[in-house]
BAVO-468773 format. One record per atom (N, C-alpha, C): atom name; y, x, z. Coordinates in pm, whole numbers, padded with zeros to 5 digits. Example, Ala and Ser with C-alpha at 12.3 -4.5 7.8 and 13.67 -1.06 7.14 Angstrom:
2
+------+--------+--------+--------+
| atom |     c2 |     c1 |     c3 |
+------+--------+--------+--------+
|    N | -00569 |  01319 |  00780 |
|   CA | -00450 |  01230 |  00780 |
|    C | -00330 |  01320 |  00780 |
|    N | -00225 |  01285 |  00708 |
|   CA | -00106 |  01367 |  00714 |
|    C |  00003 |  01290 |  00787 |
+------+--------+--------+--------+
END
This chain:
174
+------+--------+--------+--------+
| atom |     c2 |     c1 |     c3 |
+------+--------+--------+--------+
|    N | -00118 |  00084 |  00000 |
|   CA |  00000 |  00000 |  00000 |
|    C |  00124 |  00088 |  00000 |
|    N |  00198 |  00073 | -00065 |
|   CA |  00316 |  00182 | -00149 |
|    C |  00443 |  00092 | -00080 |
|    N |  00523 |  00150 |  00058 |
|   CA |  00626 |  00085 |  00113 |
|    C |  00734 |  00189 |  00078 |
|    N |  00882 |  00154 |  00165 |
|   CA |  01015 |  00224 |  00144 |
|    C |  00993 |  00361 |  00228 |
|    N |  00897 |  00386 |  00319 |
|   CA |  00900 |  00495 |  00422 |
|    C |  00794 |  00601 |  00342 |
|    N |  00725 |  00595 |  00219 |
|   CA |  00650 |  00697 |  00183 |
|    C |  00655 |  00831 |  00177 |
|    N |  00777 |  00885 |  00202 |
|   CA |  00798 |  01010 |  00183 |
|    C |  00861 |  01057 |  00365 |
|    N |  00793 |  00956 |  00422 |
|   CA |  00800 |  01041 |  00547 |
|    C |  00663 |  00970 |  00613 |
|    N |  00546 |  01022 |  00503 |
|   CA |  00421 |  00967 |  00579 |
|    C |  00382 |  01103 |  00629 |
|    N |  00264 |  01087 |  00743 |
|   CA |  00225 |  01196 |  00813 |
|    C |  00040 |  01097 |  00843 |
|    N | -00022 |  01214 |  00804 |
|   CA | -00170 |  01140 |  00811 |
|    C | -00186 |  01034 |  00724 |
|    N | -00128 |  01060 |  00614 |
|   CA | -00157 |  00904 |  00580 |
|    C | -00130 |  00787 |  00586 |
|    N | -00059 |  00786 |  00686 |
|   CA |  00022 |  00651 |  00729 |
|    C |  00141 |  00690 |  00728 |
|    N |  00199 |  00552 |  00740 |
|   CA |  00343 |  00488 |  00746 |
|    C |  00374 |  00517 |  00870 |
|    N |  00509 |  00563 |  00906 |
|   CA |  00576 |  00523 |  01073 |
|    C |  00543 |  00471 |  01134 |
|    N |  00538 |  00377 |  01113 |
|   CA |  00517 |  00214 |  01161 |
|    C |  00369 |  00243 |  01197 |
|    N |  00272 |  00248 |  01121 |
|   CA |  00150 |  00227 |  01113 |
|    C |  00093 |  00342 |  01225 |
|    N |  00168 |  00465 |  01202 |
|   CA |  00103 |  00588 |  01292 |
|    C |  00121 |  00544 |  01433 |
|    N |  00250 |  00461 |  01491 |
|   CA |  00344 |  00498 |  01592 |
|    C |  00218 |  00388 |  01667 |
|    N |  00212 |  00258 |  01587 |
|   CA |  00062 |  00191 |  01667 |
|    C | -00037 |  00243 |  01680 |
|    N | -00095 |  00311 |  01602 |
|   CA | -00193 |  00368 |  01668 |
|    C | -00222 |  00436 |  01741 |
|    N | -00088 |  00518 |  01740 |
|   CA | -00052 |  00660 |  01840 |
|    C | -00047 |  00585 |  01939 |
|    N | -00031 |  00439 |  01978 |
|   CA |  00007 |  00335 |  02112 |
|    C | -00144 |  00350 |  02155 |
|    N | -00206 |  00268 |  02072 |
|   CA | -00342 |  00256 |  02087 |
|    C | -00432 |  00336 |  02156 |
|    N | -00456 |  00445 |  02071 |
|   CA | -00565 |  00572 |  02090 |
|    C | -00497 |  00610 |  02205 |
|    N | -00368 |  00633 |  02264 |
|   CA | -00349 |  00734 |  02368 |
|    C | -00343 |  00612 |  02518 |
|    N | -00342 |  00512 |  02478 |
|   CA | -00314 |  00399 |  02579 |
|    C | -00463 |  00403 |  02630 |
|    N | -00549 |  00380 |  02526 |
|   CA | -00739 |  00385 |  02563 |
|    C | -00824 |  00512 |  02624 |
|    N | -00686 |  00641 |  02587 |
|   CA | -00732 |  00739 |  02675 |
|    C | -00662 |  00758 |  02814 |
|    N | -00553 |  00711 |  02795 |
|   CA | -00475 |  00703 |  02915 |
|    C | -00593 |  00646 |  03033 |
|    N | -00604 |  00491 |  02986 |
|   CA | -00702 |  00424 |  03076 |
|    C | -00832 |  00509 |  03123 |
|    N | -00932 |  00549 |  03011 |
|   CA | -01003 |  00658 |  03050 |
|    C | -00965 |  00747 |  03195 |
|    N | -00858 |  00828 |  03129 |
|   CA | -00867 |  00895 |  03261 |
|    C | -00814 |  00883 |  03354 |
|    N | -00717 |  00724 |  03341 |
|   CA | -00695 |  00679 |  03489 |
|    C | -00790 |  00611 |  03520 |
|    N | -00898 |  00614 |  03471 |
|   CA | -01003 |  00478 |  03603 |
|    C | -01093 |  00655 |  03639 |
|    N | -01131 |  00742 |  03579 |
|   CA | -01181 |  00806 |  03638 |
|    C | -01095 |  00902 |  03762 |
|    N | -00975 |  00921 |  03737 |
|   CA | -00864 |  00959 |  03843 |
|    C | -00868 |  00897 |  03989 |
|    N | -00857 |  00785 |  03887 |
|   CA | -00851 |  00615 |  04055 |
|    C | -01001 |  00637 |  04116 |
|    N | -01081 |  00657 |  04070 |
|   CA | -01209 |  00618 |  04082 |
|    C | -01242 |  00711 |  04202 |
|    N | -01208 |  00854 |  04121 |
|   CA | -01195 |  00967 |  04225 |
|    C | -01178 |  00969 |  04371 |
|    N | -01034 |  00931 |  04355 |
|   CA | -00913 |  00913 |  04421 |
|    C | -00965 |  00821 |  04550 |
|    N | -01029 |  00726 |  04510 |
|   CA | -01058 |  00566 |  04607 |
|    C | -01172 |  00625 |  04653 |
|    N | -01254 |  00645 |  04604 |
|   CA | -01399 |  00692 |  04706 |
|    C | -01383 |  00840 |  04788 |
|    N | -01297 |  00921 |  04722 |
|   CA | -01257 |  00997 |  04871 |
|    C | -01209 |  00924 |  04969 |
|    N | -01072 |  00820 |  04939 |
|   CA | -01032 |  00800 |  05032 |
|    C | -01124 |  00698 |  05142 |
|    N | -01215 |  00639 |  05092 |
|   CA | -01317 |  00554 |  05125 |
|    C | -01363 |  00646 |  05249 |
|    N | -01391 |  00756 |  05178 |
|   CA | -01521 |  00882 |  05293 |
|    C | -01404 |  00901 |  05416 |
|    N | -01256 |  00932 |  05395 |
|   CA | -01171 |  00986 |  05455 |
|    C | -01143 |  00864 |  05554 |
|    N | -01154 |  00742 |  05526 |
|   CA | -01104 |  00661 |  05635 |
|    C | -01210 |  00593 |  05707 |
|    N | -01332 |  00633 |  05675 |
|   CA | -01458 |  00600 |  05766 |
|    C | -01496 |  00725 |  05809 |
|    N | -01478 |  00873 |  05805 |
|   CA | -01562 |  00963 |  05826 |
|    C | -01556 |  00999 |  05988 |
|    N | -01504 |  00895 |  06066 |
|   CA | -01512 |  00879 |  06194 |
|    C | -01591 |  00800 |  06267 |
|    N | -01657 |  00745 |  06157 |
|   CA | -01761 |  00582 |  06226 |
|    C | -01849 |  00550 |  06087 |
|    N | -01947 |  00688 |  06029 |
|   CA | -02038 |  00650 |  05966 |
|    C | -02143 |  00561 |  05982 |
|    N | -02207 |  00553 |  05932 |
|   CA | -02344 |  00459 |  05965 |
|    C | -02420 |  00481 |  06023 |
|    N | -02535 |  00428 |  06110 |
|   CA | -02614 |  00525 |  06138 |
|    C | -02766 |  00425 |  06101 |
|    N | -02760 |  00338 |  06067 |
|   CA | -02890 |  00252 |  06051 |
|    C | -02909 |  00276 |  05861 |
|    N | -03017 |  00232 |  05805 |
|   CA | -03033 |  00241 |  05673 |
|    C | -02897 |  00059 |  05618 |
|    N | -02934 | -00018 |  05703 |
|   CA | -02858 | -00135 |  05686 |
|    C | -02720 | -00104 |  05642 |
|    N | -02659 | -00041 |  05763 |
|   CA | -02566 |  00004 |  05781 |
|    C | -02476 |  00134 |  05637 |
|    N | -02580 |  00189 |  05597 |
|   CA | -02541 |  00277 |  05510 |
|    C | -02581 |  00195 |  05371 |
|    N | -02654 |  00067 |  05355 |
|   CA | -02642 |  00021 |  05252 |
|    C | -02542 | -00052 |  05232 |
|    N | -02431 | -00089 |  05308 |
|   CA | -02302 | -00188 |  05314 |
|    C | -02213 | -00067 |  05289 |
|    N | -02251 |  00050 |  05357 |
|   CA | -02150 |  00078 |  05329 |
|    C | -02134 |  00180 |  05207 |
|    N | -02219 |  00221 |  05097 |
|   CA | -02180 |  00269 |  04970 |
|    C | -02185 |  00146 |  04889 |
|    N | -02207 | -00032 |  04947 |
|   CA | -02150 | -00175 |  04850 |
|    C | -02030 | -00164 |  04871 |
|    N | -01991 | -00110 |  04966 |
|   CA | -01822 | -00152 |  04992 |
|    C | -01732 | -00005 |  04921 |
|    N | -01776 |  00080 |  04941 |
|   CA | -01778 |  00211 |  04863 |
|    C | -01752 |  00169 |  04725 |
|    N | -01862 |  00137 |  04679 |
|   CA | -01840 |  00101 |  04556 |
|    C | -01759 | -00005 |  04523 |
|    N | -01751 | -00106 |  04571 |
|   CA | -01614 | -00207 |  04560 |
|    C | -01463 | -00099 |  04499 |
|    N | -01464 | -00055 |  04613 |
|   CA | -01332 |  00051 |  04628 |
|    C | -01290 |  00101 |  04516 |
|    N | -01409 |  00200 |  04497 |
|   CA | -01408 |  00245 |  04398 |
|    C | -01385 |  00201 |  04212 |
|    N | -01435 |  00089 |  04180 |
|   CA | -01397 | -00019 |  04074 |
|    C | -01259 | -00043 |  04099 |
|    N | -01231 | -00069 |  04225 |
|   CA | -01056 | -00150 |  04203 |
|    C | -00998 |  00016 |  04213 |
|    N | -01036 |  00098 |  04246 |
|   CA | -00933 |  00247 |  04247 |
|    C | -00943 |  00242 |  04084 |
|    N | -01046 |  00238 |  04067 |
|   CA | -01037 |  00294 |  03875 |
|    C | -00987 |  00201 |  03818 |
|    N | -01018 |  00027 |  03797 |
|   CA | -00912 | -00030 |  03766 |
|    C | -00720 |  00010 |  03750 |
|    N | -00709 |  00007 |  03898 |
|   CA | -00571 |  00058 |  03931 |
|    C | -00522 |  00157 |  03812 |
|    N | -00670 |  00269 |  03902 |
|   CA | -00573 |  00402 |  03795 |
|    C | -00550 |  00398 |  03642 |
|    N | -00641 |  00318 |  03590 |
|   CA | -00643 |  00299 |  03428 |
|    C | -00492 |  00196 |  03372 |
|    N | -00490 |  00089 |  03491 |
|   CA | -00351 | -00004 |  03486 |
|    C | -00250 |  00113 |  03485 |
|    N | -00281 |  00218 |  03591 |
|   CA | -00120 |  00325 |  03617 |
|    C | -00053 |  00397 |  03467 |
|    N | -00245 |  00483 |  03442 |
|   CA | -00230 |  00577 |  03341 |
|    C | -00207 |  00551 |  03173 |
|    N | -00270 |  00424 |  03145 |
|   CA | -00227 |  00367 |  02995 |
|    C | -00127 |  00343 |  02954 |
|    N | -00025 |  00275 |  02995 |
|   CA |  00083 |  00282 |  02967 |
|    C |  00233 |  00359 |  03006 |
|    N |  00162 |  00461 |  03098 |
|   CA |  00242 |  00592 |  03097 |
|    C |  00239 |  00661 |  02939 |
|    N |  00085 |  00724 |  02973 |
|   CA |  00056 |  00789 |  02827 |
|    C |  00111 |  00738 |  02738 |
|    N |  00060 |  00600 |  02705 |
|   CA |  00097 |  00585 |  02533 |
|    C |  00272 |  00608 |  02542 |
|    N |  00363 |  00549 |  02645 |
|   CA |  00472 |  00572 |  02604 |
|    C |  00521 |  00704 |  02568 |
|    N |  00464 |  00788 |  02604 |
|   CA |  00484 |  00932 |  02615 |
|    C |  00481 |  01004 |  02475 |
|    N |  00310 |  00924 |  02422 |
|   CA |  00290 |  00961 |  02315 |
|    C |  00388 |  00935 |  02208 |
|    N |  00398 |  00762 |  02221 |
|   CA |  00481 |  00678 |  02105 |
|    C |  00662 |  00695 |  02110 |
|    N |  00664 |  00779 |  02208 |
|   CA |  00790 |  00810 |  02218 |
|    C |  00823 |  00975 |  02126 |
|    N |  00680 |  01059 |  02137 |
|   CA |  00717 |  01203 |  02047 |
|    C |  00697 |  01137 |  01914 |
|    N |  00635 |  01001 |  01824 |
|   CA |  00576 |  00980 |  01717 |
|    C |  00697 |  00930 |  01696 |
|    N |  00822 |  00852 |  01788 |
|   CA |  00920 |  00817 |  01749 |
|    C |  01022 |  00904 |  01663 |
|    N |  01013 |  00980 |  01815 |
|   CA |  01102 |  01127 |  01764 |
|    C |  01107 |  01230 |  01620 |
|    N |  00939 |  01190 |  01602 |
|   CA |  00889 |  01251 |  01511 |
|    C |  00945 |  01173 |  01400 |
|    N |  00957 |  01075 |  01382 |
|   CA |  00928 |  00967 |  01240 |
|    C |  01113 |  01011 |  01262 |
|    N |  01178 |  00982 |  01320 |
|   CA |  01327 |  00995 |  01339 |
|    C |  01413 |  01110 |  01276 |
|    N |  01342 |  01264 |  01326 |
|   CA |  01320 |  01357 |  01288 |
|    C |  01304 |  01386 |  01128 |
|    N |  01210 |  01393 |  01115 |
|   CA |  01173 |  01345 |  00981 |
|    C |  01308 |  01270 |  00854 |
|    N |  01308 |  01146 |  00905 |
|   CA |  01405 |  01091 |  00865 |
|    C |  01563 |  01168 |  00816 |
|    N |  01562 |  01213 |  00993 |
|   CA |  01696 |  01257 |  00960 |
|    C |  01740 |  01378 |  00901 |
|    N |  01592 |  01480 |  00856 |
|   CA |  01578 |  01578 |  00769 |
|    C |  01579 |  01576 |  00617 |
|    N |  01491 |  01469 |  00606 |
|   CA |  01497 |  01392 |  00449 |
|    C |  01316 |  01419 |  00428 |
|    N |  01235 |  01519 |  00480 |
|   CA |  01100 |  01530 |  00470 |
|    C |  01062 |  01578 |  00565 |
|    N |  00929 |  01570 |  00554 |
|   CA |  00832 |  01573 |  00713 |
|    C |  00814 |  01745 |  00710 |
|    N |  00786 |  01822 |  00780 |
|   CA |  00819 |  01915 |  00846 |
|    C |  00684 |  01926 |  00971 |
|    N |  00713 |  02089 |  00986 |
|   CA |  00619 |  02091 |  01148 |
|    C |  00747 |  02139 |  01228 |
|    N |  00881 |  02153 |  01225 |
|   CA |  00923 |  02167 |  01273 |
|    C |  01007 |  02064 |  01321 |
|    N |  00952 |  01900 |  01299 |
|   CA |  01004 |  01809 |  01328 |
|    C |  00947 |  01766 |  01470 |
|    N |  00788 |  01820 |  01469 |
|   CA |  00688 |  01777 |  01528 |
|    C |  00711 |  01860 |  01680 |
|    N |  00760 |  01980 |  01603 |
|   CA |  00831 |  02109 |  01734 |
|    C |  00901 |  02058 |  01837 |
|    N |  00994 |  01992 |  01763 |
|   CA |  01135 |  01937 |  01815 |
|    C |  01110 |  01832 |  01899 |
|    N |  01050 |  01718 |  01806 |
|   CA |  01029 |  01619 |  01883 |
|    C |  00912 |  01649 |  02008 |
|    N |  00781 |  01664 |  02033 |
|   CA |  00735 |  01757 |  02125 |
|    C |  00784 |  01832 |  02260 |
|    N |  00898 |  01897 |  02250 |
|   CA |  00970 |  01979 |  02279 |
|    C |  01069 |  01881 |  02360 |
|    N |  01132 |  01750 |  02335 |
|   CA |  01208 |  01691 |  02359 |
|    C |  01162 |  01596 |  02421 |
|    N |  01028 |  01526 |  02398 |
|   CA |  00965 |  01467 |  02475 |
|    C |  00923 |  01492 |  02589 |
|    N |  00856 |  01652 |  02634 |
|   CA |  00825 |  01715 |  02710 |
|    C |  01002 |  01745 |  02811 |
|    N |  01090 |  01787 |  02777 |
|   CA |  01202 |  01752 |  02879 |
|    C |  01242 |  01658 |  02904 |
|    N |  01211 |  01517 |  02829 |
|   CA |  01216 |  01388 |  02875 |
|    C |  01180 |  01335 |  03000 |
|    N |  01034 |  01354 |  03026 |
|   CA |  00952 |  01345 |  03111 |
|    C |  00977 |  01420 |  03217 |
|    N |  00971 |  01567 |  03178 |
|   CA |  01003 |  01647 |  03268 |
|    C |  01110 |  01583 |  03373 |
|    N |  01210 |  01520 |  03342 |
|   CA |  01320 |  01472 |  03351 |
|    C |  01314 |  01363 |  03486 |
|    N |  01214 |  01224 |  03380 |
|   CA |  01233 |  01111 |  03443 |
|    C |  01083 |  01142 |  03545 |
|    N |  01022 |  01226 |  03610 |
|   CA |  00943 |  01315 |  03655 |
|    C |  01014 |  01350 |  03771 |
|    N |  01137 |  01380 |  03762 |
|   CA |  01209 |  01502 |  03841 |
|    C |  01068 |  01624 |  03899 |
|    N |  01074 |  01692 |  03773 |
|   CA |  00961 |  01788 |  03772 |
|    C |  01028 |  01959 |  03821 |
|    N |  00988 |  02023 |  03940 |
|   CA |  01093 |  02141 |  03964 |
|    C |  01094 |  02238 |  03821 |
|    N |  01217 |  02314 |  03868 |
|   CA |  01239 |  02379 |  03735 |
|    C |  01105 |  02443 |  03682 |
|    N |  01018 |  02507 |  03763 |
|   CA |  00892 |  02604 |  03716 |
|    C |  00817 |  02540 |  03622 |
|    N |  00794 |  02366 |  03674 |
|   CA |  00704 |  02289 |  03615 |
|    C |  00737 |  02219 |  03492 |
|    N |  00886 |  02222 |  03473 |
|   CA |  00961 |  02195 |  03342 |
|    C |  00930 |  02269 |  03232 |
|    N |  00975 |  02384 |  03329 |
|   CA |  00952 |  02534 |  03208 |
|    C |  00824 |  02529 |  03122 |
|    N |  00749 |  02500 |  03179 |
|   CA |  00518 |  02471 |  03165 |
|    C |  00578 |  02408 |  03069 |
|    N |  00611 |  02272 |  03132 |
|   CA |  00611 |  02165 |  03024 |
|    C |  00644 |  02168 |  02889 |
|    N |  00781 |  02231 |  02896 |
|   CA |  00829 |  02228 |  02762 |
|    C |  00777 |  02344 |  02693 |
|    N |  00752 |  02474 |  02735 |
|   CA |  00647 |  02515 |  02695 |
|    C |  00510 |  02496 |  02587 |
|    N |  00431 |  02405 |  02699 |
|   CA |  00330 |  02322 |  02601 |
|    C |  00330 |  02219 |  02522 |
|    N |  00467 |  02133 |  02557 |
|   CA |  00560 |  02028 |  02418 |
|    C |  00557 |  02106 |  02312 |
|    N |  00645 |  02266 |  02318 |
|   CA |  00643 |  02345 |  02213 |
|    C |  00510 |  02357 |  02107 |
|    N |  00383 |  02421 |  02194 |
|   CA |  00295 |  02470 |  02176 |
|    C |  00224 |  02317 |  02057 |
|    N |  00212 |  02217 |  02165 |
|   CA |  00159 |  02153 |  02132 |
|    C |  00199 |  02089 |  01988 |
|    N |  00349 |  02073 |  02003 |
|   CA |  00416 |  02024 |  01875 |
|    C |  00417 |  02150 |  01738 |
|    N |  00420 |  02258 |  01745 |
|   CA |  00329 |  02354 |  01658 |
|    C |  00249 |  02292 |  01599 |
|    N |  00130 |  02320 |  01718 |
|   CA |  00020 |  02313 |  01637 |
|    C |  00027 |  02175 |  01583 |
|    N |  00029 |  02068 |  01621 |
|   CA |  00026 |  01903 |  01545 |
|    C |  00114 |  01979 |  01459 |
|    N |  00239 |  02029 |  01443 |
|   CA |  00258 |  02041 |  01304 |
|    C |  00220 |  02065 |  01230 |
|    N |  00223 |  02248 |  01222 |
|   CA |  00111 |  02278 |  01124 |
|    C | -00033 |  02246 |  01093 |
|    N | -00106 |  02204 |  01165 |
|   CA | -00182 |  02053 |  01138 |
|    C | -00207 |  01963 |  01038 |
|    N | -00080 |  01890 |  01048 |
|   CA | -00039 |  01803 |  00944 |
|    C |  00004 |  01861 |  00816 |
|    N |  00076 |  01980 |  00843 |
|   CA |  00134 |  02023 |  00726 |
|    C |  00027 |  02092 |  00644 |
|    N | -00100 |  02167 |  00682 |
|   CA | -00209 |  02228 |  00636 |
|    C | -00282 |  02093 |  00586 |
|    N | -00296 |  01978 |  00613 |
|   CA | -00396 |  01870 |  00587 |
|    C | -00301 |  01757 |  00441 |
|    N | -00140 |  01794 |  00451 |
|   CA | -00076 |  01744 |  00363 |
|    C | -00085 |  01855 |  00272 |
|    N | -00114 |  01997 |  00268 |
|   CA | -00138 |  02075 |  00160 |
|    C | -00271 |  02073 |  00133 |
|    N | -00348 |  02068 |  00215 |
|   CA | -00524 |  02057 |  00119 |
|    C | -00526 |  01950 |  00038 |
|    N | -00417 |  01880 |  00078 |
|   CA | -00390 |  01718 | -00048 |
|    C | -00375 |  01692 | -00170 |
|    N | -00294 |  01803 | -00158 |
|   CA | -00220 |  01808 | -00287 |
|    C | -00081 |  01782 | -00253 |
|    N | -00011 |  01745 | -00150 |
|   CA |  00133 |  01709 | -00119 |
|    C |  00162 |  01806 | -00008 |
|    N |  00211 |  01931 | -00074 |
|   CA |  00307 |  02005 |  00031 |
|    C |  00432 |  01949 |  00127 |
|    N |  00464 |  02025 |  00204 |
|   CA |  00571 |  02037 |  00252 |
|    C |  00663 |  02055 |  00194 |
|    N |  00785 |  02015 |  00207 |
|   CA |  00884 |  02054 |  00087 |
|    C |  00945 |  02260 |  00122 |
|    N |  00928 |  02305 |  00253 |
|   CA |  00908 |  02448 |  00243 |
|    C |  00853 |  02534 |  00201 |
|    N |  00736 |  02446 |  00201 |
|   CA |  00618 |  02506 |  00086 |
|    C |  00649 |  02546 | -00061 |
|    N |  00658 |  02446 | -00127 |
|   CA |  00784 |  02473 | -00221 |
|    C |  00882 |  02531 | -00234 |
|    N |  00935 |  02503 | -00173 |
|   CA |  01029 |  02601 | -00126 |
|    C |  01006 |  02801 | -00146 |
|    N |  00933 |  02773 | -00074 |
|   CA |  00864 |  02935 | -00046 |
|    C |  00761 |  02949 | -00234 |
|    N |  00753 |  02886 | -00258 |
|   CA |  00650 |  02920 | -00390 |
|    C |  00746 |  02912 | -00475 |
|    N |  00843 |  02841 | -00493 |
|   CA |  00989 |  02839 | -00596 |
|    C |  01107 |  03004 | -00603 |
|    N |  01113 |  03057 | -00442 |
|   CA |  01184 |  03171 | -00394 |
|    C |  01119 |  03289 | -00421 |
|    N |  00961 |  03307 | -00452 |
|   CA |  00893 |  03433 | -00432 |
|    C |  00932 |  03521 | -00513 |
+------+--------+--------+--------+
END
């Protein structure tokens, strides 16, 4: 399907089309590893607020890894409610940046992916109030990370047949 945004596709898709899925996939991992976080999280605290008045009958220790386990379901619940829609915003907020980026370059780029990455990661950092050391990390691996997704994309839009327009660039200058 041939729309007005084609020349700032990335993967194959449209803006539009990436930025949902980028919602999607990172919202379903988000959940992932918040129910295993929560999950964690609740059955320690389970051990930690009984480990003064264990069981001592078999009865007794079968109620109490049912109730254990209760805990534990609503901790991972929780944490998957916490972590999904942190993530995806996180994500759908660099795919924003990215598609924006892009835009406001005139073609897609890995150095859009840099930027945006990079900017997302002090975002957070930000609304985080993350100390300076842990900022530094951050944006750091925004950097890192937005790299590599670039060149990424930009290596998978050249095995295509559709370079980068630097690419060109660089094969036009030699």
């Amino acid at each position: 399907m041939q729309g007005q945004h084609d020349g700032y596709r990335r993967g194959g898709m449209a803006p539009g089309q990436r930025l949902a899925l980028m919602g999607l996939v990172s919202g379903g991992a988000g959940a992932l590893l918040g129910a295993y976080l929560g999950a964690q999280q609740a059955g320690r605290q389970y051990l930690a607020e009984r480990a003064h008045r264990l069981p001592t009958t078999v009865e007794g220790w079968f109620f109490y890894q049912k109730w254990k386990n209760y805990r534990v379901i609503m901790g991972s619940l929780r944490g998957a409610a916490r972590y999904a829609p942190r993530l995806a915003a996180c994500v759908v907020a660099f795919g924003a940046a990215e598609a924006l980026l892009d835009r406001a370059v005139g073609h897609v780029q890995a150095a859009s992916s840099a930027v945006a990455s990079t900017a997302t990661a002090v975002a957070v950092s930000l609304a985080a109030r993350l100390p300076r050391s842990s900022a530094r990390r951050a944006r750091s691996a925004g950097l890192a990370v937005g790299l590599a997704v670039g060149a990424a994309q930009d290596l998978a839009a050249c095995l295509s047949g559709h370079p980068p327009a630097y690419v060109d660039w660089l094969r036009r200058h030699r």
